[in-house]
Jmol script that loads the backbone (N, CA, C; Angstrom):
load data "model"
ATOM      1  N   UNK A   1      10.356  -0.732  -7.761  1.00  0.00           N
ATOM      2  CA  UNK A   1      11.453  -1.213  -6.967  1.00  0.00           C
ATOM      3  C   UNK A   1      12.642  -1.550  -7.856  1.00  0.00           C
ATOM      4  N   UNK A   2      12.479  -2.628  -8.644  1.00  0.00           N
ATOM      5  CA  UNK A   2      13.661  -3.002  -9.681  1.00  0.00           C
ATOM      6  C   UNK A   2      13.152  -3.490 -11.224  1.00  0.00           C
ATOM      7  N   UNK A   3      13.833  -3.132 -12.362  1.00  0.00           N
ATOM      8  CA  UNK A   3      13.609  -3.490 -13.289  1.00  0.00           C
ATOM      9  C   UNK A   3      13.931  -4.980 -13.518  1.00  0.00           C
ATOM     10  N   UNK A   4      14.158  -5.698 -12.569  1.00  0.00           N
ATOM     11  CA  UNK A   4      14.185  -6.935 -13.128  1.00  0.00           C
ATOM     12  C   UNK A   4      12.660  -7.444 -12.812  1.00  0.00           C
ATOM     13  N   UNK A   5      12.856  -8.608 -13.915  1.00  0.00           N
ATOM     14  CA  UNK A   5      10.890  -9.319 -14.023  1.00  0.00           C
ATOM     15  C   UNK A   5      11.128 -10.358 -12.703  1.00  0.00           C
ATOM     16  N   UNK A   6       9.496 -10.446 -12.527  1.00  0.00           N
ATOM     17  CA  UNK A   6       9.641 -11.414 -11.119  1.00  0.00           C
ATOM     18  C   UNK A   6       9.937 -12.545 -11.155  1.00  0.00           C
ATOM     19  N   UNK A   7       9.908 -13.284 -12.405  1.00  0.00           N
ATOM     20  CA  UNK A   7      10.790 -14.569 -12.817  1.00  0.00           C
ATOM     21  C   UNK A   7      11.733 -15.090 -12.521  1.00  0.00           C
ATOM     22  N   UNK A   8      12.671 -13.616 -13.086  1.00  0.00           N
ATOM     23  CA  UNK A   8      14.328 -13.581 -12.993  1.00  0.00           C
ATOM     24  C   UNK A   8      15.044 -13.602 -11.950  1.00  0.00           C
ATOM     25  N   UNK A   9      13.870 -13.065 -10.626  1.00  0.00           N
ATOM     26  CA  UNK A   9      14.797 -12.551  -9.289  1.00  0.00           C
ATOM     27  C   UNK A   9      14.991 -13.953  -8.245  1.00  0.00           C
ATOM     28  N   UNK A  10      15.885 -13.987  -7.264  1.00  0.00           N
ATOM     29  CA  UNK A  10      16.107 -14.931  -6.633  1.00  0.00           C
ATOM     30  C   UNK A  10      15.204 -15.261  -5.290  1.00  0.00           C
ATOM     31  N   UNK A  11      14.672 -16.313  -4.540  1.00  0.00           N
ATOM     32  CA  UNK A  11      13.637 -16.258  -3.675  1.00  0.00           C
ATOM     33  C   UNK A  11      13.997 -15.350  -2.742  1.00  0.00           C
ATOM     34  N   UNK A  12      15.285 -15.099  -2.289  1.00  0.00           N
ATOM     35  CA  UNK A  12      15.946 -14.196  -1.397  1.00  0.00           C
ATOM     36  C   UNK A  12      15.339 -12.459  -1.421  1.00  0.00           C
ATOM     37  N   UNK A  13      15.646 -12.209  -2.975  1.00  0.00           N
ATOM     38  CA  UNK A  13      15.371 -11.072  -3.084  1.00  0.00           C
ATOM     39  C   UNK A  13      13.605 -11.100  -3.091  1.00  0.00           C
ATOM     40  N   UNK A  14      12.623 -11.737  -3.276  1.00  0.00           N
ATOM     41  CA  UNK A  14      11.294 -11.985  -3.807  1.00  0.00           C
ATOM     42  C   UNK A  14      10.521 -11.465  -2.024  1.00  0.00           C
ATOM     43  N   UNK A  15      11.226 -12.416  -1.124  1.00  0.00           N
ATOM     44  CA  UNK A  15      11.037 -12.788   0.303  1.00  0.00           C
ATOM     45  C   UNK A  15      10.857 -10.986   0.609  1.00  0.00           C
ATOM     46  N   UNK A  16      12.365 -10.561   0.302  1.00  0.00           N
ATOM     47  CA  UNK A  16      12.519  -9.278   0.858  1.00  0.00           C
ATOM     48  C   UNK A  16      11.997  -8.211  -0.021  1.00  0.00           C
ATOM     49  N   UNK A  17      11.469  -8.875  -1.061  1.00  0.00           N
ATOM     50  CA  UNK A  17      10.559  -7.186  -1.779  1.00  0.00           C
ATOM     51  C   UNK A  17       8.843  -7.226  -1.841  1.00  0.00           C
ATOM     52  N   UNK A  18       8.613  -8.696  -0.536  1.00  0.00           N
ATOM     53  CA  UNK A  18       7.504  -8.914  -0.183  1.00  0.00           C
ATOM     54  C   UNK A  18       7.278  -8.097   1.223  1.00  0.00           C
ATOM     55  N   UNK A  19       8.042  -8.330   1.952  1.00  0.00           N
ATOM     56  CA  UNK A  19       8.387  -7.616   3.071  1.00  0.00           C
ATOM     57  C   UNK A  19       8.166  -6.170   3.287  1.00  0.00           C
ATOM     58  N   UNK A  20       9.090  -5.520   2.435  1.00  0.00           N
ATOM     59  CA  UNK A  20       9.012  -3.960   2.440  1.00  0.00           C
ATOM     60  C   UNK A  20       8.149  -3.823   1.749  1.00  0.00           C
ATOM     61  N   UNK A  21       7.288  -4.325   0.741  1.00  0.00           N
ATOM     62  CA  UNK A  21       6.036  -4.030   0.572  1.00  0.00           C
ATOM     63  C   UNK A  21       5.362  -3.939   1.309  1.00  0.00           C
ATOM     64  N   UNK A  22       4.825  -5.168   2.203  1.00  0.00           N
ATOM     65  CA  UNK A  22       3.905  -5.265   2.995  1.00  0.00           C
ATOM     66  C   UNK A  22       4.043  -4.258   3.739  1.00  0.00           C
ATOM     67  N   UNK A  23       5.166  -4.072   4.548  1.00  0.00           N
ATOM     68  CA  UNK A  23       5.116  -3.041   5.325  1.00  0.00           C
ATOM     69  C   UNK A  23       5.271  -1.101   4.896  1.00  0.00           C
ATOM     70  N   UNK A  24       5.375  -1.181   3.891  1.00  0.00           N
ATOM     71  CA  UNK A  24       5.401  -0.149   3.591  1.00  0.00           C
ATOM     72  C   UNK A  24       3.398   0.241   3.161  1.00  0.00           C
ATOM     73  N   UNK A  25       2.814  -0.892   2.292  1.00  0.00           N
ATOM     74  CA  UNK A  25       1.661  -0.967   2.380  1.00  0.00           C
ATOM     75  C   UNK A  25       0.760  -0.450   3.635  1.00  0.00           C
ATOM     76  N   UNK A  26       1.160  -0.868   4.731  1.00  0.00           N
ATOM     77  CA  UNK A  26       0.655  -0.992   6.003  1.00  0.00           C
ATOM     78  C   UNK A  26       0.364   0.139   6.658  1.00  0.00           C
ATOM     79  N   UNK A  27       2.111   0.745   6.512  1.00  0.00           N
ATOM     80  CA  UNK A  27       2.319   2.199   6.463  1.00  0.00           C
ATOM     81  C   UNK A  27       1.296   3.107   5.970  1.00  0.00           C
ATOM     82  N   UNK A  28       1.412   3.075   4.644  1.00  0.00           N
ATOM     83  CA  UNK A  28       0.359   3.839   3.801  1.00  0.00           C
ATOM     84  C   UNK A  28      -1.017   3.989   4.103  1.00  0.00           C
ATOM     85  N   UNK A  29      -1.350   2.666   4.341  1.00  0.00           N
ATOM     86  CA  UNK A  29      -2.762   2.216   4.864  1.00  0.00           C
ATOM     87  C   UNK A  29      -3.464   3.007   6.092  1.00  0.00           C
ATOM     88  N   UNK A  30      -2.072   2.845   7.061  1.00  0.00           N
ATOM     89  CA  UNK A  30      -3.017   3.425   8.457  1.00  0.00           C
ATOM     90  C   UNK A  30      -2.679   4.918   8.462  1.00  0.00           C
ATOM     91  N   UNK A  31      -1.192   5.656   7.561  1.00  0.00           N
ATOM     92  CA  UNK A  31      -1.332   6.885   7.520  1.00  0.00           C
ATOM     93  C   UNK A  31      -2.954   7.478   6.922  1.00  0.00           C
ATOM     94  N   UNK A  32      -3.286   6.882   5.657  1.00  0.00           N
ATOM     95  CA  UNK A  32      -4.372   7.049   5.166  1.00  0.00           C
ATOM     96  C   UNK A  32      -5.844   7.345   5.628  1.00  0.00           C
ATOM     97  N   UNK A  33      -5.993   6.168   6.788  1.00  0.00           N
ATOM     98  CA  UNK A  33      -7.249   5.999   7.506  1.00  0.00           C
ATOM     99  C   UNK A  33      -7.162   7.277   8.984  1.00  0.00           C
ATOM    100  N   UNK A  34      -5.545   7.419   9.382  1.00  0.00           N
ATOM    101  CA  UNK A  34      -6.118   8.574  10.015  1.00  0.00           C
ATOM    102  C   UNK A  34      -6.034   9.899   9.252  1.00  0.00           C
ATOM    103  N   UNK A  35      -5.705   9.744   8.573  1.00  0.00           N
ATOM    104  CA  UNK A  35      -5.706  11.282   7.692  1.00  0.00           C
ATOM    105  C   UNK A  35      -7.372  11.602   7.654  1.00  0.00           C
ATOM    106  N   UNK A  36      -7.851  10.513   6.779  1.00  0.00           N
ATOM    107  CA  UNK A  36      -9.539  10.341   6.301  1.00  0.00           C
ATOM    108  C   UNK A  36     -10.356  10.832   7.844  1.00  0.00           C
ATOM    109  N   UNK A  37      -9.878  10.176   8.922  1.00  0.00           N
ATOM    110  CA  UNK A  37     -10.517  10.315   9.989  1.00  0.00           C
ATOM    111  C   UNK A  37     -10.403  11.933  10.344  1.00  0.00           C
ATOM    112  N   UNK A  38      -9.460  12.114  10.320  1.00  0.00           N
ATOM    113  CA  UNK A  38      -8.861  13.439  10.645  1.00  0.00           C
ATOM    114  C   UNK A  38      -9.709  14.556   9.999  1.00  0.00           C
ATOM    115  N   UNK A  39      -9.850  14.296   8.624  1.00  0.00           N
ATOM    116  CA  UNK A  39     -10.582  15.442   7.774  1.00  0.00           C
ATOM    117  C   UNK A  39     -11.823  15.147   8.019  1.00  0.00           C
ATOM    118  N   UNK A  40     -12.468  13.908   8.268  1.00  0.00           N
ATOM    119  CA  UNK A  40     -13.733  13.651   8.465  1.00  0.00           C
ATOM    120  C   UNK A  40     -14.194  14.519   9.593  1.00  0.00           C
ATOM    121  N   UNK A  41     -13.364  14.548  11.044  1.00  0.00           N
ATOM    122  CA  UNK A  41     -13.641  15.337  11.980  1.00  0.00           C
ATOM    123  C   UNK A  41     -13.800  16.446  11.533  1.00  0.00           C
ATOM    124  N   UNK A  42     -13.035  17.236  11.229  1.00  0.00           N
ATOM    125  CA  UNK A  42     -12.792  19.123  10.656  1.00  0.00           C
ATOM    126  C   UNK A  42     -13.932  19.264   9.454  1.00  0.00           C
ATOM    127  N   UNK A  43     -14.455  18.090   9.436  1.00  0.00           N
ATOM    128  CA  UNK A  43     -15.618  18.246   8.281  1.00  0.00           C
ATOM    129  C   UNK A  43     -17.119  18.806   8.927  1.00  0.00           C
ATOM    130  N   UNK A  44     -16.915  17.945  10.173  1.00  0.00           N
ATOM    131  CA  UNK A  44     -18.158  17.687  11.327  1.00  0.00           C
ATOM    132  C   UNK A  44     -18.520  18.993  12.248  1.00  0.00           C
ATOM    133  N   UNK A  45     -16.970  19.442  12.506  1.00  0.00           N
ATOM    134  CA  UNK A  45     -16.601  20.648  13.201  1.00  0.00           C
ATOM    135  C   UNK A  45     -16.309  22.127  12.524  1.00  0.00           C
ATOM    136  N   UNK A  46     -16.298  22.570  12.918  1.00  0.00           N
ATOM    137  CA  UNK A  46     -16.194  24.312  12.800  1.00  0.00           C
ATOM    138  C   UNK A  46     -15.662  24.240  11.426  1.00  0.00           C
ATOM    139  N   UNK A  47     -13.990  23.817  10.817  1.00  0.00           N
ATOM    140  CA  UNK A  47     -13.793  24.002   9.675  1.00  0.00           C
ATOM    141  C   UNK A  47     -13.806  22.921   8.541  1.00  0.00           C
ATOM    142  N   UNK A  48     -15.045  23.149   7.978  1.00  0.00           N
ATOM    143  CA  UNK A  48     -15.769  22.532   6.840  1.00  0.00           C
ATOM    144  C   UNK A  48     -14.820  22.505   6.062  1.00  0.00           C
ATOM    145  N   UNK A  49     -14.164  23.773   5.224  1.00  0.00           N
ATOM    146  CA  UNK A  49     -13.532  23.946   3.905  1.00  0.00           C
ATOM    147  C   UNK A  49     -12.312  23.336   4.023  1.00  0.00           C
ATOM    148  N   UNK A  50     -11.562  23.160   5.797  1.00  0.00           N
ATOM    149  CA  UNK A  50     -10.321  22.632   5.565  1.00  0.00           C
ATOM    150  C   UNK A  50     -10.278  20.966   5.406  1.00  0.00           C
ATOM    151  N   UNK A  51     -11.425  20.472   6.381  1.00  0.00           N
ATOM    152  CA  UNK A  51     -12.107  19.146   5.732  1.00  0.00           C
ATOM    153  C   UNK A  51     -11.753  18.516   4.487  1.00  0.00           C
ATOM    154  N   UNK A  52     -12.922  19.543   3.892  1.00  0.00           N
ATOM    155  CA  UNK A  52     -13.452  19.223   2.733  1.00  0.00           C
ATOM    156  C   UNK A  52     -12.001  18.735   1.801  1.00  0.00           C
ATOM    157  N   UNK A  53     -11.117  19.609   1.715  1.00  0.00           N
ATOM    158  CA  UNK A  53      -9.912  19.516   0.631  1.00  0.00           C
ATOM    159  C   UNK A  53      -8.877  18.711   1.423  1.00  0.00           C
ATOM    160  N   UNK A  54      -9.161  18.285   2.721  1.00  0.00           N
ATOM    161  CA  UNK A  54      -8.313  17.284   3.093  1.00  0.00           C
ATOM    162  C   UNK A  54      -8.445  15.468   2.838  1.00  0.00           C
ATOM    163  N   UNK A  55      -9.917  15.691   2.571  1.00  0.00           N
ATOM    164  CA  UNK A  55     -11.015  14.527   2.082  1.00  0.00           C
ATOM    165  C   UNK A  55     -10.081  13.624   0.796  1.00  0.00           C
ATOM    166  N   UNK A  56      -9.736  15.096   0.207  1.00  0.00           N
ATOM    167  CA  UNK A  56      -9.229  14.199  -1.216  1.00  0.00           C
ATOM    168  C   UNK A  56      -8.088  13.989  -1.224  1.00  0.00           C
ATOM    169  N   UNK A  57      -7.107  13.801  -0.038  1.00  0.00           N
ATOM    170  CA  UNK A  57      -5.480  13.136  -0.584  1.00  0.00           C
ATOM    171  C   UNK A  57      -5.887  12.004  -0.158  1.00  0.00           C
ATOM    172  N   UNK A  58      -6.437  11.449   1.420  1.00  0.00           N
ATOM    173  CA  UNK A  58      -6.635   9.729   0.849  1.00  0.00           C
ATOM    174  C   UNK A  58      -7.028   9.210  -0.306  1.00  0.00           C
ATOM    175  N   UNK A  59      -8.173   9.806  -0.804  1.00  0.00           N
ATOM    176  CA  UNK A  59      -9.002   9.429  -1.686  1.00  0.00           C
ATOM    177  C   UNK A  59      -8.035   9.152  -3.043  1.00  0.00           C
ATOM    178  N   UNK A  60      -6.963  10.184  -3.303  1.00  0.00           N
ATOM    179  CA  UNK A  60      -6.378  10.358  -4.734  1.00  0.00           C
ATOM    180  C   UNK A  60      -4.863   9.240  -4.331  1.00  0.00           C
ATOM    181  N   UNK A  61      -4.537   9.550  -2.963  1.00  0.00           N
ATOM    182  CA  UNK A  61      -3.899   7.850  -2.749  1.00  0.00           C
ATOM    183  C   UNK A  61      -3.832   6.636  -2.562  1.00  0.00           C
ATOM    184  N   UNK A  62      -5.236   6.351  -2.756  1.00  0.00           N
ATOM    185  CA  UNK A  62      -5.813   4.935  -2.390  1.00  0.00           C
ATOM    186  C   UNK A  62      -5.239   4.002  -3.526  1.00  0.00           C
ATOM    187  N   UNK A  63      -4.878   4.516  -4.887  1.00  0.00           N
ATOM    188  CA  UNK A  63      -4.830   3.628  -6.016  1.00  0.00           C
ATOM    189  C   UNK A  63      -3.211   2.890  -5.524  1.00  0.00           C
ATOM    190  N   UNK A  64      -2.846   3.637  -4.763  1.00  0.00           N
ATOM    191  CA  UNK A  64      -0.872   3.359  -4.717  1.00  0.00           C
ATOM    192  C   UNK A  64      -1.370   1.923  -3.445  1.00  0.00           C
ATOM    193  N   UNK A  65      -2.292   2.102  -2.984  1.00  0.00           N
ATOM    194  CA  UNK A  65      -2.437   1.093  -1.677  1.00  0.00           C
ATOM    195  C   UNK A  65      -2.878  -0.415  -3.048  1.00  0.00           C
ATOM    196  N   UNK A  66      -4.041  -0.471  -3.725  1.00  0.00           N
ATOM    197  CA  UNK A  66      -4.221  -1.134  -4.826  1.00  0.00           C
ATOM    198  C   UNK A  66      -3.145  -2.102  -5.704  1.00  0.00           C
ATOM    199  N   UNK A  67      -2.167  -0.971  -5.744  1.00  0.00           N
ATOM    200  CA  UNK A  67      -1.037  -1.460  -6.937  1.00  0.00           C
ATOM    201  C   UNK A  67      -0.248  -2.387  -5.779  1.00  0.00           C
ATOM    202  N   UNK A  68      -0.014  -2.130  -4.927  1.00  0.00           N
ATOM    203  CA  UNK A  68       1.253  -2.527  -3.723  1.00  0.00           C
ATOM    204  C   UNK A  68       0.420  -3.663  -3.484  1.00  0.00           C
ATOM    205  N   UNK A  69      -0.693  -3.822  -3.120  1.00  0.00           N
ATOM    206  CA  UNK A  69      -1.648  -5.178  -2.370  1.00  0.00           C
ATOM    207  C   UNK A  69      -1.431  -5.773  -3.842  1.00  0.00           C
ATOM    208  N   UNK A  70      -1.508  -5.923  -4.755  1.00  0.00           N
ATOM    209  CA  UNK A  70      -1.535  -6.372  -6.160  1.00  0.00           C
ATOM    210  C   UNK A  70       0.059  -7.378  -6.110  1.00  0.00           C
ATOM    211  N   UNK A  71       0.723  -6.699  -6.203  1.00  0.00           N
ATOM    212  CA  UNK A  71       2.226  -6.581  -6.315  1.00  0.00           C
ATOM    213  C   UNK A  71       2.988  -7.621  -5.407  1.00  0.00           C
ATOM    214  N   UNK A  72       1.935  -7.578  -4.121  1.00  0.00           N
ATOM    215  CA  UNK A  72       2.340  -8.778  -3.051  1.00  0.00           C
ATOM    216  C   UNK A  72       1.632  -9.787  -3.729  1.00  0.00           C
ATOM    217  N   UNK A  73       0.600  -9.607  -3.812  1.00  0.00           N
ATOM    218  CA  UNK A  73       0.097 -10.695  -4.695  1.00  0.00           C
ATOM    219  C   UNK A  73       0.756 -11.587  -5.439  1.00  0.00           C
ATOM    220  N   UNK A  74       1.183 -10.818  -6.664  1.00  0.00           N
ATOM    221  CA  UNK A  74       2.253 -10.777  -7.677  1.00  0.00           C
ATOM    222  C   UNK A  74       3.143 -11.978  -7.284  1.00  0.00           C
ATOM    223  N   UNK A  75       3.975 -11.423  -5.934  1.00  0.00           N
ATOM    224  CA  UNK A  75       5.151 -12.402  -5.513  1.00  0.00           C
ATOM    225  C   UNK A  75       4.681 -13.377  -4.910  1.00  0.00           C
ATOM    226  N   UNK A  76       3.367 -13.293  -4.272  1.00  0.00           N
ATOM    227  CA  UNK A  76       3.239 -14.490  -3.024  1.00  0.00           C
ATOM    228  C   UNK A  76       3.098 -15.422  -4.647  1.00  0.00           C
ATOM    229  N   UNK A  77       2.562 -15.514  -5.553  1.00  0.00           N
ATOM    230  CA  UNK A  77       2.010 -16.481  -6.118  1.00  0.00           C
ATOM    231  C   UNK A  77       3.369 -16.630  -6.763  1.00  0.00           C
ATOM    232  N   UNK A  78       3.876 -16.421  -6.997  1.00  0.00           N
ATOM    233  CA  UNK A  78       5.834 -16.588  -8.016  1.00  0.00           C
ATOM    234  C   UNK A  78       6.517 -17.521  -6.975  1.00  0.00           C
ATOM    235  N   UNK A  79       6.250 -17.026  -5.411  1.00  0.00           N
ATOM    236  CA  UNK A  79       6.795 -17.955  -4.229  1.00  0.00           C
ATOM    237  C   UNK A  79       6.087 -19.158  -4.220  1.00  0.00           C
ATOM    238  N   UNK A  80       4.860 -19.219  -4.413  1.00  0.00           N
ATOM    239  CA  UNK A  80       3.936 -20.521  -4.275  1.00  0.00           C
ATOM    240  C   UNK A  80       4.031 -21.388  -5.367  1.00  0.00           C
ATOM    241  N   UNK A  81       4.948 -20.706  -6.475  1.00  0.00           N
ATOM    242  CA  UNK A  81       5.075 -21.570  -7.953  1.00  0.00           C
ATOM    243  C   UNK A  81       6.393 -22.301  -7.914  1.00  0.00           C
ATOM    244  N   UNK A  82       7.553 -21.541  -6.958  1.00  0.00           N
ATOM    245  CA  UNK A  82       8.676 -22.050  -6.793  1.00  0.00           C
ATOM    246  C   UNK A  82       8.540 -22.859  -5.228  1.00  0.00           C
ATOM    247  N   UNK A  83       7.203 -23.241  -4.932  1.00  0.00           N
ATOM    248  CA  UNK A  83       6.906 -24.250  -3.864  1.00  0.00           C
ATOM    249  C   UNK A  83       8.114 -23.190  -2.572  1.00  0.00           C
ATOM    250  N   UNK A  84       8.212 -22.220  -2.505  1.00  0.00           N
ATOM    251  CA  UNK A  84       8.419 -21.940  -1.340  1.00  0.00           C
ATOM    252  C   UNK A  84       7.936 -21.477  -0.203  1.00  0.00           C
ATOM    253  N   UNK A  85       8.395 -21.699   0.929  1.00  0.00           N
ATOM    254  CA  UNK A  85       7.676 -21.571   1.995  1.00  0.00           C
ATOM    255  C   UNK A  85       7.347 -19.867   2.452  1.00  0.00           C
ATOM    256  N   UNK A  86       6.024 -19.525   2.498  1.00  0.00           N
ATOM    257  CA  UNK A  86       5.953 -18.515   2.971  1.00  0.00           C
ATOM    258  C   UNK A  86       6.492 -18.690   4.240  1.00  0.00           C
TER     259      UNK A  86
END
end "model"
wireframe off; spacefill off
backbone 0.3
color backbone group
């Protein structure tokens, strides 16, 4: 998002790069689970092979869901150090 450290930034900006995380997280998340679902079906059904290689983009994007849940993390606790109110 920005090269500044989470120290430096103001609660204003912290609030709002918690936000579009989360929701961009969220995003990611449920695109993810129906994708997985999606290939899981075509796995079950007639086309196996298109399944099969659809199996692995959740799988190889799960780490970006990781870093982002991390990252909120990151800020909620920088907000909870500057005693502000979630």
């Amino acid at each position: 998002m920005s090269s500044m450290k989470i120290q430096e930034m103001s609660n204003e900006a912290l609030l709002k790069r918690k936000k579009i995380t989360e929701v961009a997280t969220a995003t990611l998340a449920g695109l993810l689970t129906v994708l997985l679902i999606a290939a899981l079906f075509l796995c079950f059904t007639k086309e196996l092979s298109i399944g099969l290689s659809l199996v692995i983009i959740p799988l190889a994007l799960s780490p970006i869901l990781y870093i982002n849940i991390n990252d909120v993390r990151i800020v909620k606790r920088e907000l909870q150090n500057r005693n502000q109110v979630l």
